[in-house]
DSSP file (Angstrom, degrees, kcal/mol; ACC not computed):
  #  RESIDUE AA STRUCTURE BP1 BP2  ACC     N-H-->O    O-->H-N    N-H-->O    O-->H-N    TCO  KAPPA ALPHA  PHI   PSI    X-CA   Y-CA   Z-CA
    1    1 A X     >        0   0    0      0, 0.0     4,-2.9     0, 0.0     5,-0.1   0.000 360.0 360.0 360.0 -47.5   88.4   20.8   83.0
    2    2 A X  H  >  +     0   0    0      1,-0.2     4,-1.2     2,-0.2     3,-0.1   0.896 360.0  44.7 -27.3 -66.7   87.6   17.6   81.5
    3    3 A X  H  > S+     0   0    0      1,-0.3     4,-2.2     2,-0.2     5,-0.2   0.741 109.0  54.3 -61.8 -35.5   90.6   17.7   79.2
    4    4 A X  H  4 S+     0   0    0      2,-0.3     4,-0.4     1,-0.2    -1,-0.3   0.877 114.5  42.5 -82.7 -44.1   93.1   18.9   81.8
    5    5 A X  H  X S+     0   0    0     -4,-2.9     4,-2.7     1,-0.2    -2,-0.2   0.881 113.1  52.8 -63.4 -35.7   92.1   15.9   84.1
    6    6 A X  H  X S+     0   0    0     -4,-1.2     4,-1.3     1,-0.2    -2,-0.3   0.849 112.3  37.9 -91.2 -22.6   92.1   13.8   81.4
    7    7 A X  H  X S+     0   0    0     -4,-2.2     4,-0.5     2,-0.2     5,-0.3   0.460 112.6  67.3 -67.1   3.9   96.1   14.6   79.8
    8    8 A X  H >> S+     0   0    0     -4,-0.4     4,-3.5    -5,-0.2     3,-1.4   0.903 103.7  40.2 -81.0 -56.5   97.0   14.9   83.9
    9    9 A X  H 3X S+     0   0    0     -4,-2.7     4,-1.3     1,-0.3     5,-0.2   0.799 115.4  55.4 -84.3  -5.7   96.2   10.8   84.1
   10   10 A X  H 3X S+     0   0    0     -4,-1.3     4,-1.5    -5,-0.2    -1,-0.3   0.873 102.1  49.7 -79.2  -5.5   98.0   10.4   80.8
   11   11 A X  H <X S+     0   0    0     -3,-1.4     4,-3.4    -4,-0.5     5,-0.4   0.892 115.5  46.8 -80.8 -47.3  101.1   11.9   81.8
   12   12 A X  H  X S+     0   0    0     -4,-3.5     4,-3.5    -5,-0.3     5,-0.3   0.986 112.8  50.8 -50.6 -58.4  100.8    9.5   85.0
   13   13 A X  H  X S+     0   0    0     -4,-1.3     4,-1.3     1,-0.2    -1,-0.2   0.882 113.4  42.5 -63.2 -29.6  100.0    6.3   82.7
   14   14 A X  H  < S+     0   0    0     -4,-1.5    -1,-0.2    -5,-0.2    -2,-0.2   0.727 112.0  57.3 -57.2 -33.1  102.9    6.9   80.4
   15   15 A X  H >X S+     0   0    0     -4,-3.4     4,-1.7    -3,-0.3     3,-1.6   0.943 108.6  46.4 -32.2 -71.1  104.9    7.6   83.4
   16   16 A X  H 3< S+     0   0    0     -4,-3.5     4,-0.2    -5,-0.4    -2,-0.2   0.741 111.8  45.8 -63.4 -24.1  103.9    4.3   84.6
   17   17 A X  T 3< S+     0   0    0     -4,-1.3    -1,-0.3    -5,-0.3    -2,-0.1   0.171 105.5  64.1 -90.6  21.1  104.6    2.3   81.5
   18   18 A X  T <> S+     0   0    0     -3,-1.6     4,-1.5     2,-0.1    -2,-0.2   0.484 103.3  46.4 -72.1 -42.8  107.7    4.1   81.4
   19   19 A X  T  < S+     0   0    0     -4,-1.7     4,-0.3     2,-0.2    -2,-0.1   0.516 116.6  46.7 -99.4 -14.9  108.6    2.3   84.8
   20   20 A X  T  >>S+     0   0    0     -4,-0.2     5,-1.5     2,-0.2     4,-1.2   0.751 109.7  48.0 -81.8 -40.4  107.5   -1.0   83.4
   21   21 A X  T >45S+     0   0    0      1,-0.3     3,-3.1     2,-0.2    -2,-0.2   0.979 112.5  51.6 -77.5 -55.1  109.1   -1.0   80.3
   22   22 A X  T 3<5S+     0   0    0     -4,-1.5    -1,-0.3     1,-0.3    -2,-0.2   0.605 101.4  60.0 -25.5 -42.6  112.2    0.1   82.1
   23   23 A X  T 345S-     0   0    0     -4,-0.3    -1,-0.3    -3,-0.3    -2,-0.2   0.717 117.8-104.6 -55.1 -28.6  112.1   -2.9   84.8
   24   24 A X  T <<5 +     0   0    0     -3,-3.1     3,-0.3    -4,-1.2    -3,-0.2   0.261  63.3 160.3 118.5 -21.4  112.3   -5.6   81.9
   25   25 A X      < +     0   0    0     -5,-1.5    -1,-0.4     1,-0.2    -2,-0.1  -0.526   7.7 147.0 -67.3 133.4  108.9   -6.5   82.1
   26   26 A X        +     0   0    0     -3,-0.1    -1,-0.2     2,-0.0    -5,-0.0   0.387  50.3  80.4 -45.8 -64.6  108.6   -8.1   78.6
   27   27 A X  S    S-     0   0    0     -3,-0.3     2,-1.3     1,-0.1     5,-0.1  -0.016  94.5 -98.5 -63.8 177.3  106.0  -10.7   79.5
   28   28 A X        +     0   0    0      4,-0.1     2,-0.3     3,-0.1    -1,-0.1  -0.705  49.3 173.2-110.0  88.2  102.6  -10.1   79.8
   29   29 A X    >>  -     0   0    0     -2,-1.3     4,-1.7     1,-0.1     3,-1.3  -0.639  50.3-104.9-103.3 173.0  101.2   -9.4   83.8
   30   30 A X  H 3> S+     0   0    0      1,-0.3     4,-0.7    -2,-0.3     5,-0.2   0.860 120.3  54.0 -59.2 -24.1   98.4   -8.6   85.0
   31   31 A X  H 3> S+     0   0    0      1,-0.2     4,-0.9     2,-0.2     3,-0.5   0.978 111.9  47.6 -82.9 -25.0   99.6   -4.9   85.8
   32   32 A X  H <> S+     0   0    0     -3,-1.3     4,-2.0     1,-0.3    -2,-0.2   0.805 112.4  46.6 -79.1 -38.1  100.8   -4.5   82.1
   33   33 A X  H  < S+     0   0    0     -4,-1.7    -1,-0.3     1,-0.3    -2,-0.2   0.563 113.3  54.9-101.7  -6.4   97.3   -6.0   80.6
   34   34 A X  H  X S+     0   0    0     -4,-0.7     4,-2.3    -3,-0.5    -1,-0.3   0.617 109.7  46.3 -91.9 -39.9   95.8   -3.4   83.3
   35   35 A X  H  X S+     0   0    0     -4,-0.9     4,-1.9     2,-0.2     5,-0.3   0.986 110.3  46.8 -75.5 -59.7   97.7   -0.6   81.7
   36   36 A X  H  X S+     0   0    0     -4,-2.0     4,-1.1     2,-0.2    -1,-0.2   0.661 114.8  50.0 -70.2 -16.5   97.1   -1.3   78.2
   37   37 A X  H >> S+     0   0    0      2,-0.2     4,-1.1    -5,-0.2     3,-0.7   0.967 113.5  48.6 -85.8 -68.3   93.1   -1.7   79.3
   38   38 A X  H 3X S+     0   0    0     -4,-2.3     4,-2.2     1,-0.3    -2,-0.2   0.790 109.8  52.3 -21.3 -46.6   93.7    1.8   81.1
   39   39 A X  H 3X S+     0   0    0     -4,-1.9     4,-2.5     1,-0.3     5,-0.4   0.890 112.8  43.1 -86.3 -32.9   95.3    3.3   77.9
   40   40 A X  H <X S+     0   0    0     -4,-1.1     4,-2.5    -3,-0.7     3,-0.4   0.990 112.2  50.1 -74.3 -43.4   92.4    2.3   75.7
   41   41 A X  H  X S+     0   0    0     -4,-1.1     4,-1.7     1,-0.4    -2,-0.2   0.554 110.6  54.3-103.3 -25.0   89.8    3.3   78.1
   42   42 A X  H  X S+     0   0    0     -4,-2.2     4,-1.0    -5,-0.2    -1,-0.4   0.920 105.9  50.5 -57.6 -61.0   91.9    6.6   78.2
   43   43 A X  H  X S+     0   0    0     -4,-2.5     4,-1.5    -3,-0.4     3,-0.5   0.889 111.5  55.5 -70.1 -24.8   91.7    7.0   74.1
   44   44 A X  H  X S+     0   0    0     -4,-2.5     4,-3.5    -5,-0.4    -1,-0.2   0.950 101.6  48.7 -77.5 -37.7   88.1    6.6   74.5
   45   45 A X  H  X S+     0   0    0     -4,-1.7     4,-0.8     2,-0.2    -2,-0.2   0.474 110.6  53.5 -88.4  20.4   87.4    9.1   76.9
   46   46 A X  H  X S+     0   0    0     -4,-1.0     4,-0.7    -3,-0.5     5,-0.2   0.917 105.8  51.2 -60.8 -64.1   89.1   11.4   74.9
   47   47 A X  H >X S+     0   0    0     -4,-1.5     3,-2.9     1,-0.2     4,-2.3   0.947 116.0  43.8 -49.1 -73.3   87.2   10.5   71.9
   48   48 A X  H 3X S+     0   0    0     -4,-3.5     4,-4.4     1,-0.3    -1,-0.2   0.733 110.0  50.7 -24.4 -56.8   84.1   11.1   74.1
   49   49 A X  H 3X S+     0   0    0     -4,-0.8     4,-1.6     2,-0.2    -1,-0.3   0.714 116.1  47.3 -62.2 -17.9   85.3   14.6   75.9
   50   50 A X  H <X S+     0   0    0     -3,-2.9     4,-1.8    -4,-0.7    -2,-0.2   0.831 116.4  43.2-102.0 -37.5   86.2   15.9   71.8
   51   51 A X  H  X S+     0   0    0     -4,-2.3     4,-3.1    -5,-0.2     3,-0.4   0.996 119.2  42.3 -83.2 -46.2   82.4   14.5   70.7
   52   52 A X  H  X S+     0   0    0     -4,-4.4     4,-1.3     2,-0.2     5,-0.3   0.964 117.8  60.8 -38.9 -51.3   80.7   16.3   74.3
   53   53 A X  H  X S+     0   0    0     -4,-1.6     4,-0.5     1,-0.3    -1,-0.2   0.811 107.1  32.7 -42.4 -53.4   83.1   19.0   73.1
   54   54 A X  H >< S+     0   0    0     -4,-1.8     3,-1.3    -3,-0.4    -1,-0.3   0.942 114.9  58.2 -72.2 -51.9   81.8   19.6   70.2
   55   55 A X  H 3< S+     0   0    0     -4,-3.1    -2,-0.2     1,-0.2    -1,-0.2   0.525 107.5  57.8 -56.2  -5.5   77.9   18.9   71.3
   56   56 A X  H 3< S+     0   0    0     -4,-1.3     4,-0.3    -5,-0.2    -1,-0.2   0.634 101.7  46.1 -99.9 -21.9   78.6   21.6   73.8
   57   57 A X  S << S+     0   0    0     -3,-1.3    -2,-0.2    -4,-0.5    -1,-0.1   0.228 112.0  55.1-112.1  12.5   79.6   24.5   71.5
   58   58 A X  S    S+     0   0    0      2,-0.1    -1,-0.2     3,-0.1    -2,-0.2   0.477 111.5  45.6-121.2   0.5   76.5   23.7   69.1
   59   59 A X  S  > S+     0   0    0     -5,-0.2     4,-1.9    -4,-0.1    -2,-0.2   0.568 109.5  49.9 -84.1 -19.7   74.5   24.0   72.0
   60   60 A X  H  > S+     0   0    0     -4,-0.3     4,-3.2     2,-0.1    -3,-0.1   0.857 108.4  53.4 -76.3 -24.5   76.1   26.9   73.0
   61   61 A X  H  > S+     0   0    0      1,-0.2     4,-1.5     2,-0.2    -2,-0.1   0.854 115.6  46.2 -61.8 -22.0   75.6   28.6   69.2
   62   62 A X  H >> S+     0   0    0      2,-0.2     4,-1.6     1,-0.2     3,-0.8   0.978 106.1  50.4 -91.5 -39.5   72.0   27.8   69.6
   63   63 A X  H 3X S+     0   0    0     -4,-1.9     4,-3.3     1,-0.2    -2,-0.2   0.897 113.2  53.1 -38.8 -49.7   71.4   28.9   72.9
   64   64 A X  H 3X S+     0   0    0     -4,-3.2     4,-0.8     1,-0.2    -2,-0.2   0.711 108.1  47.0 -43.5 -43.1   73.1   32.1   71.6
   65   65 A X  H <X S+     0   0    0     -4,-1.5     4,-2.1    -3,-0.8    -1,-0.2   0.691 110.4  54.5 -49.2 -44.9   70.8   32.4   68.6
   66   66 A X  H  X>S+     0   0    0     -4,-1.6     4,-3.2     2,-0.2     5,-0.6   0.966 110.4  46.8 -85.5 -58.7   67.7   31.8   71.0
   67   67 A X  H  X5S+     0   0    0     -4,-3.3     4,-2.4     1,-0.3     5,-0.4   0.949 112.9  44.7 -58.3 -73.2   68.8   34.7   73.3
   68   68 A X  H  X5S+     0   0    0     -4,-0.8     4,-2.3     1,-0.2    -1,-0.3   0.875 118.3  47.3 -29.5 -45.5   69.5   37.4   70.4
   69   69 A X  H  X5S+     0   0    0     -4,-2.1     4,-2.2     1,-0.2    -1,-0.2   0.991 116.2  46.3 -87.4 -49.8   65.9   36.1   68.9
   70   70 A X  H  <5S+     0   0    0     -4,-3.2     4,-0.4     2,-0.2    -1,-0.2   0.667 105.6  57.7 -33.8 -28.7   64.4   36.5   72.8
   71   71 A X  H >X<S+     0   0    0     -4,-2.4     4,-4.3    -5,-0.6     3,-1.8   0.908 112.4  44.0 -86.8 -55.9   66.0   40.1   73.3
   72   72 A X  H 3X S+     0   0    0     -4,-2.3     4,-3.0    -5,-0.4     5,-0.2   0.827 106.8  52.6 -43.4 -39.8   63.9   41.1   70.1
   73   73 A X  H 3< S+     0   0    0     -4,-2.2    -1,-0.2     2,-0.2    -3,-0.2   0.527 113.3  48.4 -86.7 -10.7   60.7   39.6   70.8
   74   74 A X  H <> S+     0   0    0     -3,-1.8     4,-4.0    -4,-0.4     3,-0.4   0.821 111.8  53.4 -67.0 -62.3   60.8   41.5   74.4
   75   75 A X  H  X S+     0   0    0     -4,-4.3     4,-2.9     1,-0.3    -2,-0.2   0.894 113.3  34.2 -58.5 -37.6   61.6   44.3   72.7
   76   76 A X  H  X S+     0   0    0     -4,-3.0     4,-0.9     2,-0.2    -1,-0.3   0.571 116.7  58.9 -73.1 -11.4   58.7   44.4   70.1
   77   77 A X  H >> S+     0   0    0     -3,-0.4     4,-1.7    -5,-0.2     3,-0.7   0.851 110.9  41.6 -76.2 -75.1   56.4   42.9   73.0
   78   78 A X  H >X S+     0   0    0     -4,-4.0     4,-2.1     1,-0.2     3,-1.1   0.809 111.6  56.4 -42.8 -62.3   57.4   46.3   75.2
   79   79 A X  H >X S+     0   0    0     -4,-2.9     4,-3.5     1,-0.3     3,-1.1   0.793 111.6  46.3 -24.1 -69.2   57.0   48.6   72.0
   80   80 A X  H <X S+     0   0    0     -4,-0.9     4,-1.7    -3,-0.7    -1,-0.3   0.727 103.9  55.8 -70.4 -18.8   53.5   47.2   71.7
   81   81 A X  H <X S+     0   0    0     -4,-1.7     4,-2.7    -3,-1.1    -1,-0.3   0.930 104.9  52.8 -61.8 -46.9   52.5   47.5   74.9
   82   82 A X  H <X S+     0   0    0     -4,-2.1     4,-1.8    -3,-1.1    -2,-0.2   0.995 109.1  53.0 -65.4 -54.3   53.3   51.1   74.9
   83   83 A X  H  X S+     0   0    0     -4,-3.5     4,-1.3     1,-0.2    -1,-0.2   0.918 105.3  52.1 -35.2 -43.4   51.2   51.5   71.9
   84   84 A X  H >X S+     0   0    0     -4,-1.7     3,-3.2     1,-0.3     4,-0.5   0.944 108.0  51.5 -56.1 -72.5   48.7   50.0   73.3
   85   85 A X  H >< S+     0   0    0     -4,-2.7     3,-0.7     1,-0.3    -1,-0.3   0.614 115.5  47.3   0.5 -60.0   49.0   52.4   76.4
   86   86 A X  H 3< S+     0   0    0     -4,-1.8    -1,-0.3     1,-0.3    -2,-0.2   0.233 103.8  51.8-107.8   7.1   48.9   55.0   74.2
   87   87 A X  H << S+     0   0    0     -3,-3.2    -1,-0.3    -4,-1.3    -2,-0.2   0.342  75.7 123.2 -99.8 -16.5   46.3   54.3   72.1
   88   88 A X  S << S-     0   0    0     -3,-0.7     3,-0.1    -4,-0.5    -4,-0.0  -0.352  70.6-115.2 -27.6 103.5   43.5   53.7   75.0
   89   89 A X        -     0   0    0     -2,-0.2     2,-0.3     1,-0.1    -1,-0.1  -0.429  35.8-118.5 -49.4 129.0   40.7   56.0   74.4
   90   90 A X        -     0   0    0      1,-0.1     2,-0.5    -3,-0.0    -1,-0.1  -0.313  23.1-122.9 -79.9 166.2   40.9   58.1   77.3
   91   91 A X        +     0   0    0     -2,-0.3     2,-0.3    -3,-0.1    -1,-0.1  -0.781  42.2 160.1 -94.8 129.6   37.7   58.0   79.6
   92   92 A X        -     0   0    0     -2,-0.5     2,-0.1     3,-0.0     5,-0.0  -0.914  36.8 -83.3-133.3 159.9   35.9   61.4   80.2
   93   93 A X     >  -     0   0    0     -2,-0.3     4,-0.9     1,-0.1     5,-0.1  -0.204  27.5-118.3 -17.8 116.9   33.0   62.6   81.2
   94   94 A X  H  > S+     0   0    0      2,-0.2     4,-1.3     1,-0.2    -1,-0.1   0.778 116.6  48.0 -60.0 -19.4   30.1   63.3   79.4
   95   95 A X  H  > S+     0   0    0      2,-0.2     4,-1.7     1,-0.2     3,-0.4   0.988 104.9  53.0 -53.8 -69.2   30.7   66.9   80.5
   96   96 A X  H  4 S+     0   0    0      1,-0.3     4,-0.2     2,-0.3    -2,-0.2   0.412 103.5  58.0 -76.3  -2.3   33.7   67.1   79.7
   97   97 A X  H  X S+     0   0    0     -4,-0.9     4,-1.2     2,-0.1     3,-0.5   0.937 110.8  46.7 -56.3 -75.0   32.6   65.8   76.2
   98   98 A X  H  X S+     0   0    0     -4,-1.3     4,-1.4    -3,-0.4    -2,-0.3   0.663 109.3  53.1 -35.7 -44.5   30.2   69.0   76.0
   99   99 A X  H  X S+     0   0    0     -4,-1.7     4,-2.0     2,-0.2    -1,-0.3   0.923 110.4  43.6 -61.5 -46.4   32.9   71.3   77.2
  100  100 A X  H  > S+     0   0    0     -3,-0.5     4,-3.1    -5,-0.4    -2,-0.2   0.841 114.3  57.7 -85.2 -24.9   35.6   70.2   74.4
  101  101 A X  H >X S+     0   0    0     -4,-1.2     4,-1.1     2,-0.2     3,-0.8   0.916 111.3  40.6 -78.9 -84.2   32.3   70.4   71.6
  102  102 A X  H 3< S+     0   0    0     -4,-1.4    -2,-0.2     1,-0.3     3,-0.2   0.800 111.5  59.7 -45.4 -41.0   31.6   74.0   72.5
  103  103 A X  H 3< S+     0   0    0     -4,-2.0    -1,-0.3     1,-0.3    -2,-0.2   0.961 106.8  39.0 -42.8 -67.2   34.9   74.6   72.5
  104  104 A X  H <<        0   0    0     -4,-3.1    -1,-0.3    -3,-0.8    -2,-0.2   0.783 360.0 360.0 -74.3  -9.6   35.6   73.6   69.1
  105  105 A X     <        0   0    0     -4,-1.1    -1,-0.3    -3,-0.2    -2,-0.2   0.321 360.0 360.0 -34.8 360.0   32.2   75.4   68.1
């Protein structure tokens, strides 16, 4: 969005020194020295939006990395959880201890 706003006001500021240069202006007025201050302050927030640009897609690679390493570490947390489940000694009875002993008697 950045980028698209920011070639939008260059088309306008080359427009507009389009419409100077065209007038004559040769000498140096305050809207000309306004422009050329404009046009650097434009090549700088270019530079800026391409360095964000960049800081943005190595933040996305890592965030990306984090999630993939996050989906695993759920999944081997649920797995163990079920083990656990399923490894509880269940609770009986001391009857029902005595029942299953004769039984296998």
């Amino acid at each position: 969005d950045l980028e698209n706003q920011l070639t939008t006001k260059s088309k306008i500021l080359d427009e507009v020194k389009q419409g100077l240069a065209l007038n004559g202006n040769a000498e140096q007025t305050p809207e000309s020295s306004r422009i050329t201050e404009l046009s650097e302050m434009e090549d700088s927030n270019v530079s800026q939006v391409a360095q964000l640009k960049t800081s943005m897609q190595s933040v996305l690679e890592q965030w990306t990395a984090y999630h993939e390493v996050y989906e695993k570490v759920n999944l081997m947390t649920t797995r163990y959880l079920y083990c656990l489940d399923q490894c509880k000694p269940s609770v009986v009875s001391l009857e029902t201890l005595k029942n299953q002993v004769r039984t296998l008697q």
